[in-house]
DSSP file (Angstrom, degrees, kcal/mol; ACC not computed):
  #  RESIDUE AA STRUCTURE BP1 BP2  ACC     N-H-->O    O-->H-N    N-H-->O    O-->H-N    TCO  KAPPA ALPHA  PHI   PSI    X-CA   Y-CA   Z-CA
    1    1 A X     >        0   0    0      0, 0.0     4,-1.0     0, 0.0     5,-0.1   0.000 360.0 360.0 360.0 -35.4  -44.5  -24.0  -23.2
    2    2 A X  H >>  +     0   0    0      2,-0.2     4,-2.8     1,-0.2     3,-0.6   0.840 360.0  62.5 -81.6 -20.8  -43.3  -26.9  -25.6
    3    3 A X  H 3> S+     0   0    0      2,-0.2     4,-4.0     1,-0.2     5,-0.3   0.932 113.0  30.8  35.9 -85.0  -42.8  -24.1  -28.0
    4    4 A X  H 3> S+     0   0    0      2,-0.2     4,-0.5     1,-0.2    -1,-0.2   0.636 115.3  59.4 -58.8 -25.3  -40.2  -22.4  -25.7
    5    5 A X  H <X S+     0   0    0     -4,-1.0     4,-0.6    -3,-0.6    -2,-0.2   0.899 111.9  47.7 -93.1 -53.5  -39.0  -25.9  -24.4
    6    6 A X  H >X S+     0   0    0     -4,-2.8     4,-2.6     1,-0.3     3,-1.7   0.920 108.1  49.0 -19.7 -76.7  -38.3  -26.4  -28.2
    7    7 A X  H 3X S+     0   0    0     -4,-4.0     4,-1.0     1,-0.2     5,-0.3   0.778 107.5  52.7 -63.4 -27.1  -36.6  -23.4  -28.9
    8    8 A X  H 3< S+     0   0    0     -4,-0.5    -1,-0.2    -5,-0.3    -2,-0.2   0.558 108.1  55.9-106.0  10.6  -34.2  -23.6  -25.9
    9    9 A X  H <X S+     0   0    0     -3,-1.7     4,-3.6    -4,-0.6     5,-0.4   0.752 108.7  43.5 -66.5 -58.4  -33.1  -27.2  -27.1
   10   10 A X  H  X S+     0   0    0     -4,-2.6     4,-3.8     1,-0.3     5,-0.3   0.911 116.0  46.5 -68.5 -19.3  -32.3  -26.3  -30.3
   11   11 A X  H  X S+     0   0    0     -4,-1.0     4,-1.5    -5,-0.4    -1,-0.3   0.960 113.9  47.9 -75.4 -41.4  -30.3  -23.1  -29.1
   12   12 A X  H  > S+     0   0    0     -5,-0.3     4,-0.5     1,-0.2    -2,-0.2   0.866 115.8  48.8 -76.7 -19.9  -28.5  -25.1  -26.3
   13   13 A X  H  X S+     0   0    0     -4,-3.6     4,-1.5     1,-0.2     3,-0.3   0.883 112.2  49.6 -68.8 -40.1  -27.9  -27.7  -29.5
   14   14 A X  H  X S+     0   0    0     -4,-3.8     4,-1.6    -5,-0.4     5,-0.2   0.777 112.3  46.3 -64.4 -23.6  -26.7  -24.7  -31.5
   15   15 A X  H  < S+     0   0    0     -4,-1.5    -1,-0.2    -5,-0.3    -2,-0.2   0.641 103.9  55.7 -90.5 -23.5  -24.3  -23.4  -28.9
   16   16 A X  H  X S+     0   0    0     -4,-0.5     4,-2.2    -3,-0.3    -1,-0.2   0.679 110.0  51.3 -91.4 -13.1  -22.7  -26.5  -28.0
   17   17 A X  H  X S+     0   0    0     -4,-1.5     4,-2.4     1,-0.2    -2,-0.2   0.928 111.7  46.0 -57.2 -48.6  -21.9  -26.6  -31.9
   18   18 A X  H  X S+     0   0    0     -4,-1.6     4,-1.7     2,-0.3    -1,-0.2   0.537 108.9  55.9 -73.9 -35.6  -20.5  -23.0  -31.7
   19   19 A X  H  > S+     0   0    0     -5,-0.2     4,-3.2     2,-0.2    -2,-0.2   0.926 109.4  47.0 -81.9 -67.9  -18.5  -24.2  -28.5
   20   20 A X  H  < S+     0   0    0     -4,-2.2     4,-0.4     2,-0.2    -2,-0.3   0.935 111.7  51.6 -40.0 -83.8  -16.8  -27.2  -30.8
   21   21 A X  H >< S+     0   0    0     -4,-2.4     3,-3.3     1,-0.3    -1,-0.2   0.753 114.3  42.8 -19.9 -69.9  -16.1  -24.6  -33.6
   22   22 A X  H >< S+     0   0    0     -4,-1.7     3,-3.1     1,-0.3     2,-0.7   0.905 103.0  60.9 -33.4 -60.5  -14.3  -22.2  -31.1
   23   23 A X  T 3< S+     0   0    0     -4,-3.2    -1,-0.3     1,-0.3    -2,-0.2   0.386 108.3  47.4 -78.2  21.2  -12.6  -24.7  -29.5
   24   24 A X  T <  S+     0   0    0     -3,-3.3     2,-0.7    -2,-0.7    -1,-0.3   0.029  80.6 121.0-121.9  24.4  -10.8  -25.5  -33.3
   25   25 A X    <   +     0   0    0     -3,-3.1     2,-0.3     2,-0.0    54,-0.0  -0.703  33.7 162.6 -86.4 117.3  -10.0  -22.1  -34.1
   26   26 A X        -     0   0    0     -2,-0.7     2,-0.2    16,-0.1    15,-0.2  -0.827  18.4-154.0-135.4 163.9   -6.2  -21.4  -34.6
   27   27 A X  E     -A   40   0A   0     13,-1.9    13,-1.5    -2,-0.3     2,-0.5  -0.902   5.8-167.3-147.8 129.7   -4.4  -18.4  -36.3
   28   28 A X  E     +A   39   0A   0     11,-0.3     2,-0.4    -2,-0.2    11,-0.2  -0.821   8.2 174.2-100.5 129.1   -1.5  -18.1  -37.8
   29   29 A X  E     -A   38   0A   0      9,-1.4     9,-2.3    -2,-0.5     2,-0.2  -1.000  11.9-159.8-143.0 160.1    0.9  -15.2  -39.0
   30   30 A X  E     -A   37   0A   0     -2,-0.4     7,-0.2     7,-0.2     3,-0.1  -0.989  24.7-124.0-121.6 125.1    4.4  -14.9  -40.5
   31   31 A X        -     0   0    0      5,-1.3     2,-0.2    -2,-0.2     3,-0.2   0.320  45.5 -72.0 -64.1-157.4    6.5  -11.7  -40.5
   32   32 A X  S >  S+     0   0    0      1,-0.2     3,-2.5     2,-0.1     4,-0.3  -0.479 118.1  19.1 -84.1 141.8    7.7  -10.1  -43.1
   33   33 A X  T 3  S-     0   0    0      1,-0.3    -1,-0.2    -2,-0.2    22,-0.1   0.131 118.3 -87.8  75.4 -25.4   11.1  -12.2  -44.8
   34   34 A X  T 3  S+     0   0    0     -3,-0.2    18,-1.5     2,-0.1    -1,-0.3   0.195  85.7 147.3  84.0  15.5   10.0  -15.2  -43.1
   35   35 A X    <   +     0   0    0     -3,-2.5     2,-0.6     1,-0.2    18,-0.3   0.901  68.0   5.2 -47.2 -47.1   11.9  -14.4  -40.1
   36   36 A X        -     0   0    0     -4,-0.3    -5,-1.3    15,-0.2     2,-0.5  -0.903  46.8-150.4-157.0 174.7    9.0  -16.1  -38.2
   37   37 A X  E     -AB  30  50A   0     13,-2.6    13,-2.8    -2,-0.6     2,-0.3  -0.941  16.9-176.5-119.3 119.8    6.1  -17.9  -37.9
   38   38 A X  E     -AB  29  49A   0     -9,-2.3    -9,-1.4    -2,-0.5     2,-0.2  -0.706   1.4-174.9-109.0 128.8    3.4  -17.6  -34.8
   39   39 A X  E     -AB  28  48A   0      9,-1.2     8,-2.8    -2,-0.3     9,-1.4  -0.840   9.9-176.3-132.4 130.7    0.3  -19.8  -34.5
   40   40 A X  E     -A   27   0A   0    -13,-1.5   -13,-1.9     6,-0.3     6,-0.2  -0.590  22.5-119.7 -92.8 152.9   -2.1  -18.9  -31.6
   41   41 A X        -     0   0    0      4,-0.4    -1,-0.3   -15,-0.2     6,-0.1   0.596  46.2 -83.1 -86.8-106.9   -5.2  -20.6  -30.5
   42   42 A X  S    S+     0   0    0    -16,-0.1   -16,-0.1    40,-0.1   -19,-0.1   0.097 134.4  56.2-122.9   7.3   -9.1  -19.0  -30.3
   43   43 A X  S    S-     0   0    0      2,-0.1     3,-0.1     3,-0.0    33,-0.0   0.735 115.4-118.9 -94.1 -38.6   -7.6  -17.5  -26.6
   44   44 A X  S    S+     0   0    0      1,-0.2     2,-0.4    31,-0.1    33,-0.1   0.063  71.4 142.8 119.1 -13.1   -4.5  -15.7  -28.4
   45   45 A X        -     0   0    0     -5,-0.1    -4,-0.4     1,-0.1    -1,-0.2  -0.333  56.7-115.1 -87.0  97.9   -2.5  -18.1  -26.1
   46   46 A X        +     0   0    0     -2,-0.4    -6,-0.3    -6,-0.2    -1,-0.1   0.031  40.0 168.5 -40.3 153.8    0.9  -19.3  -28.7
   47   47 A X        +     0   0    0     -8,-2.8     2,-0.2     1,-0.5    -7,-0.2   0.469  61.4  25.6-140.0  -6.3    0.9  -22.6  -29.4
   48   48 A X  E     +B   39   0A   0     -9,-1.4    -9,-1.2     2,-0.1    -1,-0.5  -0.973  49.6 173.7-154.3 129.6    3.8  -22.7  -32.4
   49   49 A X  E     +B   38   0A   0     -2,-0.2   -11,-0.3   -11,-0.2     2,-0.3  -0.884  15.3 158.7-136.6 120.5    6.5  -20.6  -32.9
   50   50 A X  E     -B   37   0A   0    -13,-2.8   -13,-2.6    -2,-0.4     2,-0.5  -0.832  30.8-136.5-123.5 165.7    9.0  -21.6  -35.7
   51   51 A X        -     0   0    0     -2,-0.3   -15,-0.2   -15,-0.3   -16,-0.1  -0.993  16.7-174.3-107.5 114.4   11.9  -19.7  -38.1
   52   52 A X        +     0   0    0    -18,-1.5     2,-0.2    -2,-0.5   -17,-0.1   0.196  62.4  34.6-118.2  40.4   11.7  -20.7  -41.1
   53   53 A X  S >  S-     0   0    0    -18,-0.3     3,-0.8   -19,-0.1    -1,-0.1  -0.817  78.1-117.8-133.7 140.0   14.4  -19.0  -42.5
   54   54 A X  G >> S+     0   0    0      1,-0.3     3,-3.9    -2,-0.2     4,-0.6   0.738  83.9 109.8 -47.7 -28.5   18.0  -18.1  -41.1
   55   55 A X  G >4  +     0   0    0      1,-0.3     3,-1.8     2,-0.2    -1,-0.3   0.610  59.0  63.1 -20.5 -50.5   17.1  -14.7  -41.6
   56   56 A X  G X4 S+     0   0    0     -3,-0.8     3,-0.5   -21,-0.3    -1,-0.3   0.355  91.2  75.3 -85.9  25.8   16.8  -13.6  -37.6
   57   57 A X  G <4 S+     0   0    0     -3,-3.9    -1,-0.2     1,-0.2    -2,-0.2   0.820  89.1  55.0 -71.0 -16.9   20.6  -14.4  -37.3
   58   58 A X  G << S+     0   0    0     -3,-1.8     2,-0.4    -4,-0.6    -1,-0.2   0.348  98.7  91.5 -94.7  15.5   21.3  -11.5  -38.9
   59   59 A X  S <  S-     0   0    0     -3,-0.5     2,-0.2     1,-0.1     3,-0.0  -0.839  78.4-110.1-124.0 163.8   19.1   -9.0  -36.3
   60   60 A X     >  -     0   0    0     -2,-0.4     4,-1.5     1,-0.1     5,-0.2  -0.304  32.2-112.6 -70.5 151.0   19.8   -7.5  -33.8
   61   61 A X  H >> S+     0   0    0      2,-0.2     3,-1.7    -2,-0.2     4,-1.1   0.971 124.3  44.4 -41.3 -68.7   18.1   -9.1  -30.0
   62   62 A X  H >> S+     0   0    0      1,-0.2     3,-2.5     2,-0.2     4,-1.5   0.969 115.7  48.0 -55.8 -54.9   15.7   -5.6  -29.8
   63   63 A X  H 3> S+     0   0    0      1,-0.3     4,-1.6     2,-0.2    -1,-0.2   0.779 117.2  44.8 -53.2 -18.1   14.8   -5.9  -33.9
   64   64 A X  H <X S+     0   0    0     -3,-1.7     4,-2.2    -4,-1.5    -1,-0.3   0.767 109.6  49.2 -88.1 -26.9   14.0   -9.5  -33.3
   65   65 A X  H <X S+     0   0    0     -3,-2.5     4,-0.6    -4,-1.1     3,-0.4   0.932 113.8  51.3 -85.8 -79.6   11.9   -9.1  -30.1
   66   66 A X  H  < S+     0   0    0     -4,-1.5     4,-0.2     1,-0.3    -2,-0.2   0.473 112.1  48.0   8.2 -69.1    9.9   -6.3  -32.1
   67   67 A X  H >X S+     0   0    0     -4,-1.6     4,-2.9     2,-0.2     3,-1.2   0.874 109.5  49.6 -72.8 -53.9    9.5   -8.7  -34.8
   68   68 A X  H 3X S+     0   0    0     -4,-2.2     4,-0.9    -3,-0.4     5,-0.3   0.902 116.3  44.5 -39.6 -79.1    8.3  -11.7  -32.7
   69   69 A X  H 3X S+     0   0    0     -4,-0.6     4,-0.6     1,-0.3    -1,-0.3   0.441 106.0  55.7 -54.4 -18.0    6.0   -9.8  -31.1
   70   70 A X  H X> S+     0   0    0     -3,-1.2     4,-2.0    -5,-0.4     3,-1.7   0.876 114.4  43.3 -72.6 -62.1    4.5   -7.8  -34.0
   71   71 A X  H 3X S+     0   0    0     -4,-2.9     4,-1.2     1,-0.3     5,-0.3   0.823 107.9  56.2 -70.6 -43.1    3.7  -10.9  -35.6
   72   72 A X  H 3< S+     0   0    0     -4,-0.9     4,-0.4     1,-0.3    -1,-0.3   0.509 106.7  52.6 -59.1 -42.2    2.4  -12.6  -32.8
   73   73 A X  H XX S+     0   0    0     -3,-1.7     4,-2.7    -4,-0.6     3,-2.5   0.957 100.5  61.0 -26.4 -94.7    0.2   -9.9  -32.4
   74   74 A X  H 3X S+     0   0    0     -4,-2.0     4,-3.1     1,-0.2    -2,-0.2   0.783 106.6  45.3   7.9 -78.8   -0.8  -10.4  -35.9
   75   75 A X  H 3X S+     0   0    0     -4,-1.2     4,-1.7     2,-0.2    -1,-0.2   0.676 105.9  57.6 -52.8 -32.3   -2.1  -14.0  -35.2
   76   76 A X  H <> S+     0   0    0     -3,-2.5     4,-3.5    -4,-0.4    -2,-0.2   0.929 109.0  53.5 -83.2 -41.0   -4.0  -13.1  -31.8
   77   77 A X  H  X S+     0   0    0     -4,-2.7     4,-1.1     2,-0.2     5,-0.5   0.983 111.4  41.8 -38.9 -88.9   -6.0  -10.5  -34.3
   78   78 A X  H >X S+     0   0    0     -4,-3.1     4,-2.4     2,-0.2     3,-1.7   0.886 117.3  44.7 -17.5 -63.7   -7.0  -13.1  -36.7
   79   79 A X  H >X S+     0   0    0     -4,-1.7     4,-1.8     1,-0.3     3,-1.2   0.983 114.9  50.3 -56.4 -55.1   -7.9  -15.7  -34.2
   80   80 A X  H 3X S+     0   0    0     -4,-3.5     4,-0.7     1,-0.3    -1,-0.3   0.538 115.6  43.5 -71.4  -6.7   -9.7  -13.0  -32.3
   81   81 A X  H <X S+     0   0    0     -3,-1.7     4,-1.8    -4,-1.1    -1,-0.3   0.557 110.1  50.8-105.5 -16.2  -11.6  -11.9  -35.6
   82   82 A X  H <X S+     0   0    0     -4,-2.4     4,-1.5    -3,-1.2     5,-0.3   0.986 114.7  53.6 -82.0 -37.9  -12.4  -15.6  -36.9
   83   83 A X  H  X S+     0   0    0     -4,-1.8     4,-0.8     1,-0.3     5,-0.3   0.823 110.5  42.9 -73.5 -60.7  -13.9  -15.8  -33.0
   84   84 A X  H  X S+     0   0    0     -4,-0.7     4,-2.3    -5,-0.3     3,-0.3   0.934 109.4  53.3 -73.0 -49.0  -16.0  -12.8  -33.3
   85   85 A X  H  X S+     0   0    0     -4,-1.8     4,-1.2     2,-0.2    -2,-0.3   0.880 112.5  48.6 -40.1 -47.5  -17.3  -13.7  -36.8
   86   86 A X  H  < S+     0   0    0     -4,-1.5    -1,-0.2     1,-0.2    -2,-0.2   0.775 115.4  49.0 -73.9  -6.7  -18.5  -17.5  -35.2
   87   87 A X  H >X S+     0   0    0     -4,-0.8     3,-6.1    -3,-0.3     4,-0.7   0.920 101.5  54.6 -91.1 -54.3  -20.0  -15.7  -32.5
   88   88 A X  H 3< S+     0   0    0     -4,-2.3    -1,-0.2    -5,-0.3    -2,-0.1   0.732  97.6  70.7 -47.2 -23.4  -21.9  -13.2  -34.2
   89   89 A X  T 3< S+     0   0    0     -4,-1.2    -1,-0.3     1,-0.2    -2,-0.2   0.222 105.8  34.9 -60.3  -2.5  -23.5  -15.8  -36.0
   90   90 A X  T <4 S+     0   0    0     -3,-6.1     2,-0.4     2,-0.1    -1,-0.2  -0.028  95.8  94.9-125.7  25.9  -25.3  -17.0  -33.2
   91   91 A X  S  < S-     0   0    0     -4,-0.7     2,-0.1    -3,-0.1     3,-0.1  -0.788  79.6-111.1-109.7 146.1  -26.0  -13.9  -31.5
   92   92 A X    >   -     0   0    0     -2,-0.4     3,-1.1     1,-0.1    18,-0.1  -0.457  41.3 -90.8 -87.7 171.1  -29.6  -12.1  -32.2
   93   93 A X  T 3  S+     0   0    0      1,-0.3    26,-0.2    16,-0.1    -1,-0.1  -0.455 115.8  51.7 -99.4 166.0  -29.7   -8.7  -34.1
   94   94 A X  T 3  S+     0   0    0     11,-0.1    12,-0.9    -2,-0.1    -1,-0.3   0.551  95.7  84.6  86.6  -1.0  -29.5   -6.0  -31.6
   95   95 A X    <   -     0   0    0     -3,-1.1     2,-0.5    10,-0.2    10,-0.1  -0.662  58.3-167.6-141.9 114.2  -26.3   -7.4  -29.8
   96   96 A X        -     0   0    0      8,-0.4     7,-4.7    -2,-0.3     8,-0.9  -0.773  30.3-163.5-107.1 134.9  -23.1   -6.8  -30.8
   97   97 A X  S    S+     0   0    0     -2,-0.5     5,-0.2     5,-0.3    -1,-0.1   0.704  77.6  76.1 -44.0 -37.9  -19.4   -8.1  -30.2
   98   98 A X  S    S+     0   0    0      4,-0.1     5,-0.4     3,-0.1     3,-0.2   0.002  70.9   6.6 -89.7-169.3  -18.1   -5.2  -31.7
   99   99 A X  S >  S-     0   0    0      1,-0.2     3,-0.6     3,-0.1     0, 0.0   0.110  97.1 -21.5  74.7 171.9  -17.3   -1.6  -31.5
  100  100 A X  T 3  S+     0   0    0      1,-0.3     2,-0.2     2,-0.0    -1,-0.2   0.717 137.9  29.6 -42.1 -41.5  -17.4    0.9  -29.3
  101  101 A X  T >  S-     0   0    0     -3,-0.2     3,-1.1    -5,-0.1    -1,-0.3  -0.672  81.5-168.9-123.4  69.0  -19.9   -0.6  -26.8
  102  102 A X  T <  S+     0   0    0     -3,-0.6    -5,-0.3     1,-0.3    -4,-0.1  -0.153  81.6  23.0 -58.2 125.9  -19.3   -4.7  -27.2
  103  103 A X  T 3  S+     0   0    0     -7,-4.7    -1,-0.3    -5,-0.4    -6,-0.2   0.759  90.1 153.1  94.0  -1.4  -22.1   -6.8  -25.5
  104  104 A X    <   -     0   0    0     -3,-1.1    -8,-0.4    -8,-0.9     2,-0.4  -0.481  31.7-154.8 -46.5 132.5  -24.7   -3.3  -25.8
  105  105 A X        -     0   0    0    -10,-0.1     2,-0.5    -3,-0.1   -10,-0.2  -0.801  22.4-154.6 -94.9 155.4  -27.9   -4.8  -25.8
  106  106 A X    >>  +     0   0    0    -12,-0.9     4,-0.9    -2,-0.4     3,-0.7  -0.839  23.8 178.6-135.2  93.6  -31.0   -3.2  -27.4
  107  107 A X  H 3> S+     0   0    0     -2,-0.5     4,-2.9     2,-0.2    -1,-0.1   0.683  71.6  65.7 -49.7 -46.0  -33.5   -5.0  -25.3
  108  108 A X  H 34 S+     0   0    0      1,-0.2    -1,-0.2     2,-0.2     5,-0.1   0.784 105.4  52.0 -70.3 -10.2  -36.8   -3.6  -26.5
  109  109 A X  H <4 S+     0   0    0     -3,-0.7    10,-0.5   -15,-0.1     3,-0.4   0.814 118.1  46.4 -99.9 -18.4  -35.6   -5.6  -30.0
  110  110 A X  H  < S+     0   0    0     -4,-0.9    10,-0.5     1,-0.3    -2,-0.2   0.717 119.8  30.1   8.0 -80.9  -35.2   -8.6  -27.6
  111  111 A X  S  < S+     0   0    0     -4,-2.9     2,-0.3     7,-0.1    -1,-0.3  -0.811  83.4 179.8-137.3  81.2  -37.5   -8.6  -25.9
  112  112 A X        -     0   0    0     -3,-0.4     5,-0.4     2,-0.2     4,-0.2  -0.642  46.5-103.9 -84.4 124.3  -40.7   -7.2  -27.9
  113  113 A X  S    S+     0   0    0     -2,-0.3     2,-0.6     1,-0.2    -1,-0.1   0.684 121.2  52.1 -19.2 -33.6  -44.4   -6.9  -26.7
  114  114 A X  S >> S-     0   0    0      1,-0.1     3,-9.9     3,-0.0     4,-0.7  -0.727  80.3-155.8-113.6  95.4  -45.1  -10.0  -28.9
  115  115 A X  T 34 S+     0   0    0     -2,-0.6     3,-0.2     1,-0.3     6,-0.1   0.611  93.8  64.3 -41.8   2.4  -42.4  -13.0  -27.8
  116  116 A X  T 34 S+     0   0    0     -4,-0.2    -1,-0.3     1,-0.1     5,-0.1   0.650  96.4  53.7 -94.3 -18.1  -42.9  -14.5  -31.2
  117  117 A X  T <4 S+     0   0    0     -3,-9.9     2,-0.3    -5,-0.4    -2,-0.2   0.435  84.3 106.6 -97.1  23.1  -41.4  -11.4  -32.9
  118  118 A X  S >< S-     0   0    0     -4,-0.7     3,-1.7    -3,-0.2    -8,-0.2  -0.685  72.2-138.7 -88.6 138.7  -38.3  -11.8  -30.7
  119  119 A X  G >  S+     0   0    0    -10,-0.5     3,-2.5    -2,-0.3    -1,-0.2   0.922  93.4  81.6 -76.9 -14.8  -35.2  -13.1  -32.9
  120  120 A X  G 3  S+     0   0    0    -10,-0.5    -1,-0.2     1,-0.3   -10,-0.1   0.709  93.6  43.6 -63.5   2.6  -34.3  -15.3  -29.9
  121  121 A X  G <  S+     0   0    0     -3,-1.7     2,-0.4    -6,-0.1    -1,-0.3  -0.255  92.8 107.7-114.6  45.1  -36.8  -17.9  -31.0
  122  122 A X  S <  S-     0   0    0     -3,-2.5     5,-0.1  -115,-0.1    -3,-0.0  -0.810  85.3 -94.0 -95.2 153.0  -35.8  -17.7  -34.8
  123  123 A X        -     0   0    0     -2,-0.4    -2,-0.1     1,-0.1    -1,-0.0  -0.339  34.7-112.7 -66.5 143.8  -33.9  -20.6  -36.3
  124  124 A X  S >  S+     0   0    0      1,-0.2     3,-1.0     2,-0.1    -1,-0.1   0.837 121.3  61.1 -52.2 -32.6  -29.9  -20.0  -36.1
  125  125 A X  T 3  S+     0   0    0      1,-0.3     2,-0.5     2,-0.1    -1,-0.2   0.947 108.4  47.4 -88.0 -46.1  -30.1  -19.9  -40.3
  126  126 A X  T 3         0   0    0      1,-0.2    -1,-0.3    -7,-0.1    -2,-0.1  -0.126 360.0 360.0 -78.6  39.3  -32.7  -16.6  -39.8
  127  127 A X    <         0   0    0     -3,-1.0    -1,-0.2    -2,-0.5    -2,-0.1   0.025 360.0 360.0-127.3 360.0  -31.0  -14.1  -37.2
């Protein structure tokens, strides 16, 4: 029992670390010319949008929208991939973010006749 009591300190320690990380995750992209610059947080949610060049006087409203939104795009990708990288690092093997089927479990590597051989009580540095 202290065994387990153990193990689900140091995971709930590991997880509020992993909770801090997210919650600093930002992503930035800039289109093409510099017409603009997008930074998103670890939600996708804008948080900066600047021109740092004159460049979008010279487009048209539709060519401009495009381009805001492309890149903006861009940024929510990034964030959403630095997101998935912190996560997966705490996640045990046999469930994955990704893919076709995100969140699939393979239970029987889980949860294995012998609870010792399960990776949810390995240290964070082994899974």
């Amino acid at each position: 029992m202290e065994r387990a009591l153990s193990g689900y300190r140091e995971m709930r320690a590991d997880l509020h670390s992993v909770q801090q990380k997210m919650a600093e995750i930002s992503s930035s992209a800039t289109a093409p010319r510099d017409v603009v610059s997008v930074t998103v947080d670890v939600h996708g949610q804008i948080t900066a949008v600047t021109f740092p060049q004159a460049a979008y006087k010279n487009m048209a409203p539709a060519e401009l929208a495009k381009v805001v939104c492309d890149t903006v795009r861009k940024a929510q990708a990034t964030a959403r991939e630095k997101m998935l990288e912190l996560m997966e690092s705490t996640m045990p093997p046999g469930l994955s973010m990704r893919g076709h089927t995100p969140g699939k479990v393979d239970f029987d590597e889980l949860f294995p006749d012998n609870p010792e051989d399960s990776p949810l009580f390995r240290p964070m540095d082994e899974r």
